[in-house]
N, C-alpha and C positions, 0 to 999 in steps of 0.2 A: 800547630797553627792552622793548617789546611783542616782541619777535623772543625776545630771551633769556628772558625770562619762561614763551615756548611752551615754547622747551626745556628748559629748568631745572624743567620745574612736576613733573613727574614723576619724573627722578631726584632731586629734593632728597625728596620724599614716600617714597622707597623707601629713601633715607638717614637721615630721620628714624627708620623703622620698625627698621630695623638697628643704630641707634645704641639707640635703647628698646629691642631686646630684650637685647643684648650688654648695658647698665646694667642692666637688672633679672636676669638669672641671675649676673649676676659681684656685686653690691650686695647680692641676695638681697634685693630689694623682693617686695610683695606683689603677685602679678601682677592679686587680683581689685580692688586698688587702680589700679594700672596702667591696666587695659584702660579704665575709663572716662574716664583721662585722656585717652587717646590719641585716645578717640570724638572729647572737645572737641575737641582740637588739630587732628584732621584736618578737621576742619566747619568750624572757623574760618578754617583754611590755604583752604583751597579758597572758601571765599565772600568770600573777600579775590579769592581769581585771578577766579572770575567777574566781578567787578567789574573786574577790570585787563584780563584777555585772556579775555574773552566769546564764548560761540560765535554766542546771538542776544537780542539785547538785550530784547526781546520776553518771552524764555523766564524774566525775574529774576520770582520774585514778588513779588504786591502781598501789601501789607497784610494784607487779607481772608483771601489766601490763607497766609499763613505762621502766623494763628492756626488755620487749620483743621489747615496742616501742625507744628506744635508738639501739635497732641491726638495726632494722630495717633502721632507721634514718640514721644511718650509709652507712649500704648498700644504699642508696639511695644518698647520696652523694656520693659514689663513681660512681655512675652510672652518676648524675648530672656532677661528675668531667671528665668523659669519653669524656662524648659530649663536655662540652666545652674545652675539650682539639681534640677533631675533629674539631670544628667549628673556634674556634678561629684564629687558622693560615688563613682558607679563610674568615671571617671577615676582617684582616688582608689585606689580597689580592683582596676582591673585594671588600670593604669596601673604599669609598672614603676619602683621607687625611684630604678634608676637604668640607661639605655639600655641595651638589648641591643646594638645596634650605637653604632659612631662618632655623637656629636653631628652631625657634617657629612655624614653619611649618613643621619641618620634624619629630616632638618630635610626635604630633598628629598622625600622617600618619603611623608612624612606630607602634604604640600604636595598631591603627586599623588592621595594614596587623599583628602584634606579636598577636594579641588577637585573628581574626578569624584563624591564625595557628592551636593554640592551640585549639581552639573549634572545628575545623573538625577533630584533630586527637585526640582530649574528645571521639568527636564523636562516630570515630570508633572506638576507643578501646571498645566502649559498643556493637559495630554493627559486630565486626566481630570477630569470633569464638578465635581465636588465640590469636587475640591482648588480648579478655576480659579475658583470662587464665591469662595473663600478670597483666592487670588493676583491674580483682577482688578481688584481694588481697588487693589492698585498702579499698573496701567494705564489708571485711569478720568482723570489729568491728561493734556492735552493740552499740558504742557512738559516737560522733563526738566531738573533741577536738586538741585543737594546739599539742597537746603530738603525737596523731595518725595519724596526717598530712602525717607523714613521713613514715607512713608504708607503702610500694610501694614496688614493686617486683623492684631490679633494672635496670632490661632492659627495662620495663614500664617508667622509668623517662628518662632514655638514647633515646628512639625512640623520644619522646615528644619534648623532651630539642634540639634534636637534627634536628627534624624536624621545629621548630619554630625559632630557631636561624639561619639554613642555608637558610630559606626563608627571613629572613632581609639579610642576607648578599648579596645571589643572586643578588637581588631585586637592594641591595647599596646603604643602608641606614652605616652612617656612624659607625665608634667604639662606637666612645661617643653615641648616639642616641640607640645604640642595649642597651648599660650600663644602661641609665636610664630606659626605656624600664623594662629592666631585673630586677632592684629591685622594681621599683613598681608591677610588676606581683608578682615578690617573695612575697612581704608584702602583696597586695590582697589575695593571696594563703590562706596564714596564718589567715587571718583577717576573711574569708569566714570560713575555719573549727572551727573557735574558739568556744568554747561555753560559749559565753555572751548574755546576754540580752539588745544586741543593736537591732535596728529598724533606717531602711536608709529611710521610707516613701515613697515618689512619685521619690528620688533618685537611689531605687532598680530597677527601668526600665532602667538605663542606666548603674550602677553600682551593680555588683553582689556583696551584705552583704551574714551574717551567713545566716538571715531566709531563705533564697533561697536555700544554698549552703544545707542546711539541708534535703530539697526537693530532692535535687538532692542524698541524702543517703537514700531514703526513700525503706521501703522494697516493699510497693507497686509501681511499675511501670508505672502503668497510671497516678502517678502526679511526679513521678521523674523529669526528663528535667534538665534542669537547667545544660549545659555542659561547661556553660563560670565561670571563678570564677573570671574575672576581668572586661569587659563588656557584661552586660548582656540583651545589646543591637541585639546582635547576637542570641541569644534565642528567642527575636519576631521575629529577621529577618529570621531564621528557626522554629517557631512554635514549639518552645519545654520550653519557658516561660508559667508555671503551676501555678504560684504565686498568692497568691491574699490576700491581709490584712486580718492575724488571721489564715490562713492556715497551718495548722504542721502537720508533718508526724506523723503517730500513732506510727512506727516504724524504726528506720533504721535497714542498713544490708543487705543481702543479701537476694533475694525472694526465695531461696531453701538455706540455711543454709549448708546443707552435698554439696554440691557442689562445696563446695571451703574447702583446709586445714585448722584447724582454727589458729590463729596468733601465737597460739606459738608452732606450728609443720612449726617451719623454714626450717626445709631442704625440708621437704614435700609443703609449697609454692614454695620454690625455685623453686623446679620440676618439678610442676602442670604442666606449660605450655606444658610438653613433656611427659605425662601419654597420656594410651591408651581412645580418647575421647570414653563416653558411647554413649549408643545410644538414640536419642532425645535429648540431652545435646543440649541446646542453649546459644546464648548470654543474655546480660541483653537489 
């Protein structure tokens, strides 16, 4: 049971997501009803597996910690909500009624330009002073799980959300095409923080799993990388794919610990971005 579960944990999640989008454009459901179904579903799916096929038993949250990580969650959907309440009206507007190209050509195309969005502005947020005030609060846990996914400063998910969605729209990739798009990055999201003991194989080159995503919380730096949580295709293409079968961080978290509030001094994350920076204080 534990064997089939590793394998199955992932293509049943990417068959879920396929069978949601194919019912919602052919039903003609409301996709902004949709999407937050789908959040449930995927956080539920996955904190079931951690429970069944766990990467480290250690890494489940306590108590303590899941009501810090539900504020958190929260705030981070309202930030989530911010942007796509910016973005949506010009999806809307420069969002074509109906594809320029083939549906099966344009599903791809939007997949690549939403994914390297997201991976140059992963990027910066580690690269530049400001943003990483913003984005390290994601990294001040020292486990990685579906629970703490959501701890995000939330003008960290609002810049992101918002930067990746008005580059499809720009661009004029259609509504439907941004919708699918946007719940399979959702469910990759989630499926990368989880802590299961899955393994994608020779498939982690082109699709970001946990082991990678793990990498990427690593407190050492020189094997972090790993800035795509959906293709991790963009990782070779910028040299920051550290991976390699059997590699694990000795530690996540943050590589100075006092340098970030820790998760449950919420107002003091809130803030961080706007304290006086010290001196030598870098990014990650």
């Amino acid at each position: 049971m534990y064997t089939i579960a590793r394998r199955l944990a992932h293509p049943l999640l990417l068959l879920g997501v396929l069978c949601t989008a194919v019912a919602t454009l052919r039903l003609h459901w409301a996709p902004d009803r949709v999407s937050p179904l789908v959040l449930v579903a995927v956080i539920g799916y996955l904190a079931v597996l951690e429970r069944v096929i766990p990467y480290r038993t250690d890494w489940h949250p306590t108590r303590r910690e899941l009501g810090w990580y539900s504020v958190y969650f929260v705030l981070s959907m309202i930030g989530g909500a911010l942007a796509q309440g910016l973005v949506t009206a010009l999806v809307e507007l420069l969002g074509p009624a109906h594809p320029a190209l083939p549906f099966a050509v344009e599903i791809p195309l939007a997949l690549l330009v939403g994914s390297l969005g997201d991976y140059l502005v992963h990027r910066w947020s580690h690269r530049n002073r400001w943003l990483w005030r913003l984005h390290g609060v994601h990294h001040v846990p020292e486990k990685v799980n579906v629970a703490n996914n959501g701890v995000n400063h939330f003008l960290d998910v609002f810049v992101a959300q918002s930067v990746v969605q008005l580059s499809l729209a720009v661009i004029g990739f259609s509504a439907d095409s941004v919708f699918v798009v946007g719940i399979f990055v959702l469910a990759q999201g989630y499926f990368v923080h989880a802590n299961v003991d899955v393994h994608l194989g020779p498939l982690a080159h082109v699709l970001a799993g946990p082991e990678l995503h793990r990498l990427h919380h690593s407190a050492d730096l020189a094997e972090a990388g790993h800035y795509s949580s959906d293709l991790s295709l963009w990782d070779h293409v910028f040299g920051s794919f550290t991976w390699r079968p059997g590699r694990v961080p000795t530690a996540v978290g943050l590589p100075d610990p006092a340098a970030f509030p820790t998760t449950g001094e919420l107002g003091a994350s809130l803030l961080h971005p706007w304290r006086r920076v010290k001196t030598g204080e870098q990014s990650a």
